[in-house]
C-alpha positions in Angstrom: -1.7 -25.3 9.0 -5.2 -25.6 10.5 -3.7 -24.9 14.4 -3.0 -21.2 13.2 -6.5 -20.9 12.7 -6.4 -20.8 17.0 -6.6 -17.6 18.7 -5.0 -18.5 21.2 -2.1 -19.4 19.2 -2.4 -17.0 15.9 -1.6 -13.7 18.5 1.9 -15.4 19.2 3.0 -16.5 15.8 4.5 -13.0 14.8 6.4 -12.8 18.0 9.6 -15.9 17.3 9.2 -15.2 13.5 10.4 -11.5 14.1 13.1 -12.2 16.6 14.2 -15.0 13.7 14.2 -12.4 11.2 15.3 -9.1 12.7 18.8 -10.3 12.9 18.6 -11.2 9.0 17.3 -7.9 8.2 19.8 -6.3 10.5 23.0 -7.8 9.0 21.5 -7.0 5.3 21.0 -3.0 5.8 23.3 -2.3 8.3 25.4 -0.6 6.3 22.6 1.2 4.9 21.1 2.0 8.3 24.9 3.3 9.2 25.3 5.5 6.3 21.8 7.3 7.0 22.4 7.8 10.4 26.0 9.6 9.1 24.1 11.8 6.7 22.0 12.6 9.5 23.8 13.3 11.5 26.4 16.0 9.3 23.1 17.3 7.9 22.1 18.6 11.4 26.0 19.9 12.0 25.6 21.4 9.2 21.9 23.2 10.2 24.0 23.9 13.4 26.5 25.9 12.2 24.4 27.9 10.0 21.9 28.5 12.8 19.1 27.2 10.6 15.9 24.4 11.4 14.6 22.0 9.3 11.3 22.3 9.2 11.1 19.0 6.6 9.9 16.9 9.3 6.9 19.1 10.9 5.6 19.6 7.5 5.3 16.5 6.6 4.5 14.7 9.4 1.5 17.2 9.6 0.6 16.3 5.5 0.8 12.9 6.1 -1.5 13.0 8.8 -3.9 15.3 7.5 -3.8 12.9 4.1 -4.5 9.5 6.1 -7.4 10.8 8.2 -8.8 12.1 5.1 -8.8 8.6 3.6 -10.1 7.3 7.0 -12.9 9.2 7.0 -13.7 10.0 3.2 -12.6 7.1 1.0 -14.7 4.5 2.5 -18.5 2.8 1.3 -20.3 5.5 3.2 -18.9 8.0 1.4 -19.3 6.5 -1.9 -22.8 5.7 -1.2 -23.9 9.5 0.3 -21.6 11.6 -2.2 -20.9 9.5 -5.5 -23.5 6.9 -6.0 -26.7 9.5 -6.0 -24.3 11.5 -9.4 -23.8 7.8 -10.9 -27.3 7.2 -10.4 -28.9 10.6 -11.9 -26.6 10.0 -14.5 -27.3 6.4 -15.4 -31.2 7.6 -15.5 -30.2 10.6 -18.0 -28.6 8.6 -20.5 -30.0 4.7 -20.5 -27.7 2.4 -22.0 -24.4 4.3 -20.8 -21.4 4.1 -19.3 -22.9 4.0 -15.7 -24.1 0.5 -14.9 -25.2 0.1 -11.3 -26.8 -3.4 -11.2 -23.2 -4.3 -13.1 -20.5 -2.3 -12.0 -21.7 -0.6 -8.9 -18.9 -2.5 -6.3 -16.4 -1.4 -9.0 -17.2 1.9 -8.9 -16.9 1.7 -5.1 -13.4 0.3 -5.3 -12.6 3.1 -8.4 -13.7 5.5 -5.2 -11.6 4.0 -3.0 -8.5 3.8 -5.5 -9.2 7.6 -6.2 -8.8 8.5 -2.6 -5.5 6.7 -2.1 -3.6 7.6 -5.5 -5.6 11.3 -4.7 -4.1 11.6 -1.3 -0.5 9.8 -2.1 0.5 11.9 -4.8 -1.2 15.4 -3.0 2.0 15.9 -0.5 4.1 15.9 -3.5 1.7 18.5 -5.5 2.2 21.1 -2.7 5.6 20.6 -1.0 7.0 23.1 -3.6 5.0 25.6 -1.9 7.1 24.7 1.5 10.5 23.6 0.0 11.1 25.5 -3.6 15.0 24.2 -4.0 13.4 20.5 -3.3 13.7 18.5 -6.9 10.6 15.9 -6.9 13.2 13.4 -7.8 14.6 13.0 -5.2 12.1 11.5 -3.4 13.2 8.3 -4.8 11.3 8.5 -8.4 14.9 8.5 -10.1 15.7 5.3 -11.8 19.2 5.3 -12.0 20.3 2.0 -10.4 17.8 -0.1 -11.1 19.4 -2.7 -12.9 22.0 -2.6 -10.5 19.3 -3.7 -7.5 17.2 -5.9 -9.5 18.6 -8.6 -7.9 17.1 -7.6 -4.3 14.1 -7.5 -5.7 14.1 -11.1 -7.2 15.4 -12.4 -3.8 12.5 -11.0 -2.1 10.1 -12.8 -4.3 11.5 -16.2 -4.3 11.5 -15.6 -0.6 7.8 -14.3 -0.3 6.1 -16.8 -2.6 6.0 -20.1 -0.3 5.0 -17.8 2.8 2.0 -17.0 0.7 1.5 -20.5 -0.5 1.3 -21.3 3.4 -0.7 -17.9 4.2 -3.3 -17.8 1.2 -4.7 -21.4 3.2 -5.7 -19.1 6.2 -9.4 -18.5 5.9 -9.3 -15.2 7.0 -6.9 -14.9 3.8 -9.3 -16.2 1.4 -12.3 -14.1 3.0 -10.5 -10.9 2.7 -8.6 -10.8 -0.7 -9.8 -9.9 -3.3 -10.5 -6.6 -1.9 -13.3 -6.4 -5.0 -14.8 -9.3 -4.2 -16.2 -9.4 -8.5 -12.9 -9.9 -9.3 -13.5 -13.3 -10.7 -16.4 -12.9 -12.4 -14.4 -12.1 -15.5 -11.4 -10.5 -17.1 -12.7 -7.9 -17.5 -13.9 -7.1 -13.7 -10.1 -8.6 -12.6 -8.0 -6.5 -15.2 -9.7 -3.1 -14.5 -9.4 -4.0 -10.7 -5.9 -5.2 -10.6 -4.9 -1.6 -12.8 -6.8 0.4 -9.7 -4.6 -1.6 -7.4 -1.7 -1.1 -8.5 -2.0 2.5 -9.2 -2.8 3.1 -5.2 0.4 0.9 -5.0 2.7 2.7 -7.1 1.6 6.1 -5.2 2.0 4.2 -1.9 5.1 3.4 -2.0 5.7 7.4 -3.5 4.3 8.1 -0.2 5.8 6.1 2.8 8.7 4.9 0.7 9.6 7.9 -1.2 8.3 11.3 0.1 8.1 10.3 3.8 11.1 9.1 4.6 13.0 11.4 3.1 11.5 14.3 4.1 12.3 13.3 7.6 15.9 12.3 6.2 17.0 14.7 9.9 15.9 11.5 12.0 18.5 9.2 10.2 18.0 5.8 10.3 14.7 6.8 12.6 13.1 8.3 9.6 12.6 4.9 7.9 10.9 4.2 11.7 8.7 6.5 11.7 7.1 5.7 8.3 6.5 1.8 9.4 4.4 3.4 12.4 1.3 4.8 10.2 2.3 2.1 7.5 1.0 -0.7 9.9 -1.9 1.2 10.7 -3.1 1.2 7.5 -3.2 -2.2 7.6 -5.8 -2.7 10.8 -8.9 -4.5 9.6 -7.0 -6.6 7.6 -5.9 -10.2 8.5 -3.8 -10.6 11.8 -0.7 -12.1 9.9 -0.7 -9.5 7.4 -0.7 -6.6 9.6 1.7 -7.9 12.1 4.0 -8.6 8.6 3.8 -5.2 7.6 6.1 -4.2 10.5 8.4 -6.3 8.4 7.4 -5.4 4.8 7.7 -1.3 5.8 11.2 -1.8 7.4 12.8 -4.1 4.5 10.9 -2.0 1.7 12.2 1.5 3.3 15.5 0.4 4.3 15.8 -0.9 0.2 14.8 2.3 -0.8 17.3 4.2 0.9 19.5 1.4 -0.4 18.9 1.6 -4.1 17.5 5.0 -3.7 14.5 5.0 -5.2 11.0 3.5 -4.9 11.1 1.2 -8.0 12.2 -2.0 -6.2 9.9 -1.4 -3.8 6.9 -0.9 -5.6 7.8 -4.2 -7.5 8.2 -6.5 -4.8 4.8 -5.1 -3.6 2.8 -5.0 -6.2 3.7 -8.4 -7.3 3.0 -9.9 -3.7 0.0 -7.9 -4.0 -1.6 -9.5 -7.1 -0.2 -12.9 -6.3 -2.4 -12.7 -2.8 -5.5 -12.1 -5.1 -4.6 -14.7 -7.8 -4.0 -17.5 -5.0 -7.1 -16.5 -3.1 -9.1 -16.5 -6.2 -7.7 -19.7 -7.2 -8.5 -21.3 -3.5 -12.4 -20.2 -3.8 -12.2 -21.7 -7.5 -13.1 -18.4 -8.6 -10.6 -17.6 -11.3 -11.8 -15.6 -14.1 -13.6 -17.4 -17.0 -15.4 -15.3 -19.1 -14.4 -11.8 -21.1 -17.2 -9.6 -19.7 -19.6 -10.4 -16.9 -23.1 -11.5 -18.0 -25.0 -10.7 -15.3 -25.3 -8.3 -12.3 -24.3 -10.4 -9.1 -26.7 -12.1 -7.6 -26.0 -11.8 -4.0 -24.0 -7.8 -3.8 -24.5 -7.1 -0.2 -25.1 -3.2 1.1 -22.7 -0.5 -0.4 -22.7 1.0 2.5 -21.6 -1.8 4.1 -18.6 -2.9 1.5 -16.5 -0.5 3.7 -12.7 -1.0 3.4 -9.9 1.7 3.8 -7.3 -0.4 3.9 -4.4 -0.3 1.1 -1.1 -2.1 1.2 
């Protein structure tokens, strides 16, 4: 697998494997697809007739941007470092021995900053869209579980189907340089436990987010709605390895298509939170980093600038 380490071969890879796939994906939801384009479409008769607009789409599409430049901008090691890290700091000084550890813990309290931002920001369209859309039920922005049994299958398919790709992926160096994102991960249970619960937290309000909230809200654009999430869903992923965020094109069409399929975001958020903390165990396990010990026993040795441990990314 060393020749996709090429650039001049890596930037073509994506291109064959997604006119393989689309086709796959295609016959899979395309009844799915259908049946969101019909309710679009007698959704806007209906608007028609009654001489109303949706204004669904506007207002979220002007949340959601307003929410990802925030985390652009504010959830990152700078912001950590000028706003947080000076109150973690006094308050280590006023009370020695307590909870605030910087020399231990002061990358994990980056990435707690980071995980704040994201769950913070996820969850905040849902917080305030009653103040837009009062007969809109929360619910229905996929967080029912009804059905989820019923889909549990299509969940287990895409697992058996993603585990050998990241066999084949987690050998990429880029890979094993990037993940984990909390790069103390290994240095015990402890560190990987409390960062693995941060992860999936932003993952769980993630998928709320694209997968849930977003596309429904813009429900008007039919089978364009699940479209228009993918968009800023692939942005998110810039900065992070090439394969990855040329795949998420892929992940954000077959995880919101299965969401309007099993509606809700449950199947979804399981599919990518286990990919997600299979990507960390395999690139732990290639840098022979796996956790040993219970609690670290020393501050890290080599913890370069905070300022510098900048990553916004999140799926």
């Amino acid at each position: 697998m060393q020749w996709l380490e090429q650039p001049h071969i890596k930037w073509a890879v994506p291109i064959p494997l997604l006119i393989l796939i689309a086709p796959i994906i295609w016959w899979f939801f395309r009844s799915t697809w259908r049946a969101l384009d019909e309710e679009a479409f007698a959704y806007r008769r209906a608007l028609h007739e009654r001489g109303e607009v949706d204004y669904r789409p506007l207002v979220a599409l002007t949340l959601g941007a307003l929410v990802l430049t925030f985390q652009e901008y504010y959830g990152r090691g700078d912001t950590y470092a000028d706003l947080v890290r000076p109150w973690l700091a006094r308050r280590e000084a006023a009370h020695p021995g307590g909870w605030v550890d910087l020399a231990l813990y002061d990358e994990l309290y980056l990435r707690t900053w980071w995980a704040v931002t994201r769950v913070g920001g996820y969850v905040f369209p849902l917080i305030v869209w009653r103040l837009f859309f009062r007969r809109d039920s929360l619910l229905d922005f996929g967080l029912r579980p009804t059905g989820f049994r019923e889909h549990a299958w299509i969940y287990a398919t895409c697992v058996f189907f993603m585990v050998p790709i990241l066999l084949a992926v987690s050998r990429q160096s880029d890979f094993v340089n990037y993940y984990p994102l909390y790069k103390h991960a290994g240095r015990s249970w402890l560190d990987y436990l409390l960062w693995e619960g941060l992860y999936i937290a932003q993952f769980i309000t993630l998928e709320i987010f694209f997968r849930g909230w977003w596309i429904r809200a813009t429900r008007v654009f039919g089978v364009g709605a699940i479209w228009s999430m993918v968009v800023p869903y692939v942005m998110i992923h810039f900065g992070k390895p090439y394969l990855e965020a040329c795949s998420a094109m892929v992940a954000g069409v077959i995880l919101g298509s299965l969401s309007m399929r099993t509606r809700s975001i449950y199947a979804g958020f399981l599919v990518h939170g286990t990919v997600a903390v299979l990507m960390d165990v395999l690139s732990l396990y290639r840098q022979g980093a796996l956790p040993v010990l219970l609690t670290p026993s020393s501050a890290p040795a080599d913890t370069p600038s905070i300022r510098n441990r900048v990553s916004v990314h999140s799926a």
